[in-house]
C-alpha positions in Angstrom: -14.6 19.7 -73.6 -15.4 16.6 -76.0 -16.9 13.5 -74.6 -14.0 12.3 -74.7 -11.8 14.2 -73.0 -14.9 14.1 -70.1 -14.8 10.8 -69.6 -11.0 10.3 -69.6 -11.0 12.9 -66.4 -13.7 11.3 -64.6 -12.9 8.8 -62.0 -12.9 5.4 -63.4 -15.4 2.9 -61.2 -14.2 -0.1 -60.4 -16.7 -2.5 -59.6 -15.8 -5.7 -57.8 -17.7 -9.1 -58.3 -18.4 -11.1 -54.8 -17.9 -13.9 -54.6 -14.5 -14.2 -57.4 -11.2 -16.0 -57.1 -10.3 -18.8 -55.2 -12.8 -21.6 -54.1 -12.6 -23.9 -51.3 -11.2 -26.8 -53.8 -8.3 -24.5 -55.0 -7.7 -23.4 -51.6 -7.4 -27.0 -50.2 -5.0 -28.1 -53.0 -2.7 -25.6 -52.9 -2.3 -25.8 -48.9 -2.3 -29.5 -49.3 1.6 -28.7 -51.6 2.9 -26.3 -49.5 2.2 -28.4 -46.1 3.8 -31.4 -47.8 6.9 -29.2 -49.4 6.9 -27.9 -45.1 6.5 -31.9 -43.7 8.2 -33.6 -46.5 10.8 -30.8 -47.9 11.4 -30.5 -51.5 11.0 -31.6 -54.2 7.5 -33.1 -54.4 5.8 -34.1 -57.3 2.9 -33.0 -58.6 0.8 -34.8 -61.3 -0.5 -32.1 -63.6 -1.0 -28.8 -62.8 -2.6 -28.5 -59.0 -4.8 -25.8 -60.3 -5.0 -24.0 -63.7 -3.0 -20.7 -63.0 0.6 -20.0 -64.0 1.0 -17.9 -61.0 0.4 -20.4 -58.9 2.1 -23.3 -60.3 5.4 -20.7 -60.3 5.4 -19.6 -57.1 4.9 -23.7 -55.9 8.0 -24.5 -58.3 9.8 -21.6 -56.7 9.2 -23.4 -53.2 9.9 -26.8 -54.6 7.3 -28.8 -56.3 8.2 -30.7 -59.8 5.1 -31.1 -61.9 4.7 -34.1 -64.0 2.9 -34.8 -67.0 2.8 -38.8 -65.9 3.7 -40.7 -62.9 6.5 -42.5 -64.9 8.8 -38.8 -64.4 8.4 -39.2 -60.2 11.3 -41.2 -58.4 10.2 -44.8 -56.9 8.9 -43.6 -53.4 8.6 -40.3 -53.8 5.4 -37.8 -52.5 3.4 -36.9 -55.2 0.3 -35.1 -54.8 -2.7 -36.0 -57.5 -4.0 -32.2 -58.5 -7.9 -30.6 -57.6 -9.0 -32.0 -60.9 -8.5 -36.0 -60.0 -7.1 -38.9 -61.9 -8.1 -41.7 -63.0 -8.7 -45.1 -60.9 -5.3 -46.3 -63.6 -3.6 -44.0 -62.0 -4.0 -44.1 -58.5 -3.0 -48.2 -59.5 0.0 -47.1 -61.3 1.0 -45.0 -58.0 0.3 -48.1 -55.9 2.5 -50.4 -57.9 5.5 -48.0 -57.8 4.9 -47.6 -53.8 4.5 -43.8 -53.9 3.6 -41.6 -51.5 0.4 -40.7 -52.6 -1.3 -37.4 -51.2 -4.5 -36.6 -52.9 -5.6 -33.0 -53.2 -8.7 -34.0 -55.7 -11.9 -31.1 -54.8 -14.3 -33.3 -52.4 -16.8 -32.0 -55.0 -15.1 -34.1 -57.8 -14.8 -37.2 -55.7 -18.3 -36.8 -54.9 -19.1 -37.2 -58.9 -16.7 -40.1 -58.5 -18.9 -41.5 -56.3 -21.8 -41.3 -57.4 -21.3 -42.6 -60.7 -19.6 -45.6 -59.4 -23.0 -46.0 -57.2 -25.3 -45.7 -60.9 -22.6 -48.6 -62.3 -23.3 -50.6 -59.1 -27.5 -50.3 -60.2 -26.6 -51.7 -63.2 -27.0 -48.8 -65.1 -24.8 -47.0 -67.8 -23.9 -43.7 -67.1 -23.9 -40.1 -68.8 -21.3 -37.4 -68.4 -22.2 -33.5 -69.0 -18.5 -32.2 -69.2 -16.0 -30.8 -72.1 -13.7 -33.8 -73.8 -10.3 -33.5 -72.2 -10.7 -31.4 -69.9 -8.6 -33.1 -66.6 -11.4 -33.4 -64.5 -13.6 -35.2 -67.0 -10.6 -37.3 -67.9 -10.1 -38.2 -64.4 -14.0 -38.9 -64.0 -13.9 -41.3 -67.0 -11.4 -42.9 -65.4 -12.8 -43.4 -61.9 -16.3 -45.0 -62.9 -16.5 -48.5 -64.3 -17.4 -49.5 -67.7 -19.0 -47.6 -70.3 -19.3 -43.9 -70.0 -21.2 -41.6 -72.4 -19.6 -38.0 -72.7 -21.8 -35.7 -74.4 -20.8 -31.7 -74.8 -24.0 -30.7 -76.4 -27.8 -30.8 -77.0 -26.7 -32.7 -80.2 -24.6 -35.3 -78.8 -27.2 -36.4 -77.0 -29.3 -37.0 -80.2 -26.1 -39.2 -81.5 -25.8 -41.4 -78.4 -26.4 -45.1 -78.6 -27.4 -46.5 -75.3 -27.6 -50.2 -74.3 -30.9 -49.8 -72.1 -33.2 -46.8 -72.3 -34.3 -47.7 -69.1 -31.2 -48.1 -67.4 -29.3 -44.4 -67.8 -27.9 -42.0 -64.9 -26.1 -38.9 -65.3 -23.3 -36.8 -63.2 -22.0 -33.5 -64.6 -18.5 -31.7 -64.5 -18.2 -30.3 -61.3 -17.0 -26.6 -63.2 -20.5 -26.5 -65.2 -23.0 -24.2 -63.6 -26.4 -24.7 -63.8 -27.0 -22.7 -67.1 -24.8 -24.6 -68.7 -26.6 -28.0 -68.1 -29.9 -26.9 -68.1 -30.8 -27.7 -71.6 -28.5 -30.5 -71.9 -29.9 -32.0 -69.4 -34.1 -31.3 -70.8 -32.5 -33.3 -74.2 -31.4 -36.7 -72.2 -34.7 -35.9 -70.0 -36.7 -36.0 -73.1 -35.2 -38.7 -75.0 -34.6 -40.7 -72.0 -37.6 -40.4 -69.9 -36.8 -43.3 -67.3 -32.8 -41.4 -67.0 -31.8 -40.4 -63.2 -29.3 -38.1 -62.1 -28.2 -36.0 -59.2 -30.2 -32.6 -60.1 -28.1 -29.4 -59.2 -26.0 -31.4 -56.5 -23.0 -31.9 -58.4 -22.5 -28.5 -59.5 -19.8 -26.5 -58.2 -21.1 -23.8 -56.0 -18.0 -21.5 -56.4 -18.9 -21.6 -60.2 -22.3 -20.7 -60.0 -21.7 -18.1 -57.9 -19.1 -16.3 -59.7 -20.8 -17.0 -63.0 -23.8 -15.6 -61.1 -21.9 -12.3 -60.0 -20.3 -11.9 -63.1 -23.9 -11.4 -65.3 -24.7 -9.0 -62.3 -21.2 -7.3 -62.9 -21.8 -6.9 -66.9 -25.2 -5.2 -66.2 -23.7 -2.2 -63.9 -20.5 -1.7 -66.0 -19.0 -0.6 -69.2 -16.5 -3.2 -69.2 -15.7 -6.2 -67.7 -11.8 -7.9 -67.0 -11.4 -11.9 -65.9 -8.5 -12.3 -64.1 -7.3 -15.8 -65.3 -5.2 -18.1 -67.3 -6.1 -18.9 -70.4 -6.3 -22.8 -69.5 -9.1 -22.4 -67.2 -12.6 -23.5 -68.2 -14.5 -21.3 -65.6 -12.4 -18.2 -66.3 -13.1 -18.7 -70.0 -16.4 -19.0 -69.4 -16.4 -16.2 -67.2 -15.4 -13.8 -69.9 -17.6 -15.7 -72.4 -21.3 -14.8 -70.1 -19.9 -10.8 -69.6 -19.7 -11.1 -73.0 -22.8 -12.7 -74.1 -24.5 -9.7 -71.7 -23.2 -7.7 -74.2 -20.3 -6.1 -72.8 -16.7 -6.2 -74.0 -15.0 -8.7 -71.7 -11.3 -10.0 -71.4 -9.4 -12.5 -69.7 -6.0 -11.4 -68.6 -3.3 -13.1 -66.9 -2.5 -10.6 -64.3 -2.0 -6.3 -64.4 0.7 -6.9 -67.4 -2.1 -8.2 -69.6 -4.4 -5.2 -69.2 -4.4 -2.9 -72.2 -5.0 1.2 -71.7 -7.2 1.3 -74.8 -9.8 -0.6 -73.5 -10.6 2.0 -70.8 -11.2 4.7 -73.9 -14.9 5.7 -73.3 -15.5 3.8 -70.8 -16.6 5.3 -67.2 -16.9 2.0 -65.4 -14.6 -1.6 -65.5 -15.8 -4.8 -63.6 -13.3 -7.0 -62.4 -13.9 -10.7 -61.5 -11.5 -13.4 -61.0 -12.0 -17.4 -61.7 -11.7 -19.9 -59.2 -8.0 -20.8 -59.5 -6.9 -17.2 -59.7 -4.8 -15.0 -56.4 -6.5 -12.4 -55.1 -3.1 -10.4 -55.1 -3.5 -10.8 -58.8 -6.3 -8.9 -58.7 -5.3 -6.0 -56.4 -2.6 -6.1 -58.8 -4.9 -4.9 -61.9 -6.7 -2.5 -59.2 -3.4 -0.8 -58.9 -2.4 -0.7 -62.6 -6.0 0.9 -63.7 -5.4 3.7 -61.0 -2.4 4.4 -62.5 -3.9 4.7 -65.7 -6.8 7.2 -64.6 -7.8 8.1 -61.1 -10.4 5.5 -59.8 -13.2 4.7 -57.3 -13.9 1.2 -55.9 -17.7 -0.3 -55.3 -18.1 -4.1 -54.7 -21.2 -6.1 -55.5 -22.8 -7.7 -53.1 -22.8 -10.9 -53.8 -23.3 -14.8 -52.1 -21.1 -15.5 -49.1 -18.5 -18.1 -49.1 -17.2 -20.0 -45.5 -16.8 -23.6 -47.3 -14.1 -25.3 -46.4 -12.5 -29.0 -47.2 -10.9 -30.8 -44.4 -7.2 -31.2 -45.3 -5.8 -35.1 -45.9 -4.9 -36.0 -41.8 -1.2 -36.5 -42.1 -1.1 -32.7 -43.2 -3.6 -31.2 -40.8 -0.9 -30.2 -37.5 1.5 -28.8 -40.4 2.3 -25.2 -40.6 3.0 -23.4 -43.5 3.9 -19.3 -43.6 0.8 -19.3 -45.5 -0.1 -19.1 -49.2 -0.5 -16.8 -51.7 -4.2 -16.0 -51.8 
């Protein structure tokens, strides 16, 4: 028997990252639309996507939710929900002026950036933001803190930045960075700006520092590793970008449908991790598809333990839902 021929009858390993898929900020956005579709009944209006899955935002259109680009497609009065990512202070104005009912699903990890840049501004200090340009949540960010605002993506943006006072600098980071990815970005402001303050590794997004954590433990003990995700989703994308950068061929699929048979040529072992805006049903759904491609056997990582959770806005907390699709 060729090599091969061995390896496509042996029993493909599936290894499971822990912690993957949803964190406590998706979870509390997406309970936060489908207790106001159960209080309020359809439609209600969602500005942007709540999360960045396609799966999720069609199975919430399926139950009644209208997304929205802008505020100016939502009916005078209606109940909109702001998405995980946040808005801008303009925005929450805008919703004011046209007497909406505003319910605001925003991750308590973003508003906490909010925060404390508006605090830096209040020192008199300009302030710095690690994040990727356009990216909702940086726009939103932007948007919530006072004057100027200094986005930098890179080691070299930072070289390029003109600041009005050296001495007077903070800096807050995109909630869906992990710790890695700031690290040296954060040494150049350090270096440049000696006198520059900032929030350390409070800011940073658990859920994506432990899945991008797990997912470098997954690429070491596997042949291959899968993302379940949308393509819109920074920390998916970067998901598939570290299994890949540990040397291992990586993809990022959508869902079971997305999963191609030739990949599994040669290969005795597939790790499967999901971003943080990604059903776990998608994933069981790839579990299923790869055993009916070759028989299989299932390990899971051990991996950080997640109990987090975000208390839900209070008009919404006594509603019940028949529960969501996680």
């Amino acid at each position: 028997m060729n090599p091969a021929t061995a390896t496509a009858a042996a029993p493909l390993e599936i290894v499971m990252a822990e912690p993957r898929g949803f964190c406590a900020g998706v979870d509390r956005a997406i309970d936060i639309v489908e207790r106001a579709l159960a209080k309020y009944g359809a439609p209600v209006y969602v500005r942007h996507e709540i999360v960045h899955n396609r799966h999720v935002v069609q199975s919430l259109k399926a139950k009644g939710a209208v997304f929205v680009a802008e505020l100016d497609e939502v009916p005078a009065g209606a109940v909109t929900i702001f998405s995980a990512h946040g808005v801008a202070r303009s925005v929450v104005d805008e919703a004011g002026r046209r007497e909406l009912h505003v319910i605001d699903a925003t991750c308590p990890l973003v508003t906490r950036v909010h925060l404390g840049g508006q605090r830096y501004v209040r020192q008199g200090r300009e302030v710095v933001l690690i994040g990727h340009a356009g990216h909702p949540e940086v726009v939103g960010t932007m948007g919530q803190i006072p004057g100027r605002v200094h986005l930098v993506e890179t080691v070299e943006d930072v070289a390029r930045m003109e600041v009005g006072d050296p001495e007077q600098l903070a800096f807050v980071t995109q909630t869906t960075l992990a710790v890695d990815d700031t690290r040296d970005i954060i040494a150049a402001l350090q270096a440049r700006f000696p006198a520059i303050v900032g929030p350390g590794t409070r800011d940073i997004c658990y859920a994506t520092q432990n899945r991008q954590e797990a997912v470098r433990l997954l690429a070491a003990e596997t042949d291959l590793v899968l993302v379940v995700g949308s393509p819109n989703s920074s920390n998916s994308n970067r998901l598939r970008e570290l299994a890949a950068e540990a040397g291992r061929p990586a993809y990022l699929i959508d869902d079971a449908e997305g999963l191609d048979p030739a990949w599994l040529d040669g290969r005795r072992s597939v790790g499967i991790t999901a971003g943080a805006s990604a059903p776990e049903h998608l994933v069981q759904g790839v579990v299923e598809a790869l055993g009916r491609i070759r028989p299989t056997r299932l390990r899971r990582l051990a991996g950080a333990v997640e109990d987090l959770h975000f208390r839900l806005p209070s008009e919404l907390i006594d509603v019940e839902t028949a529960g969501h699709m996680n």
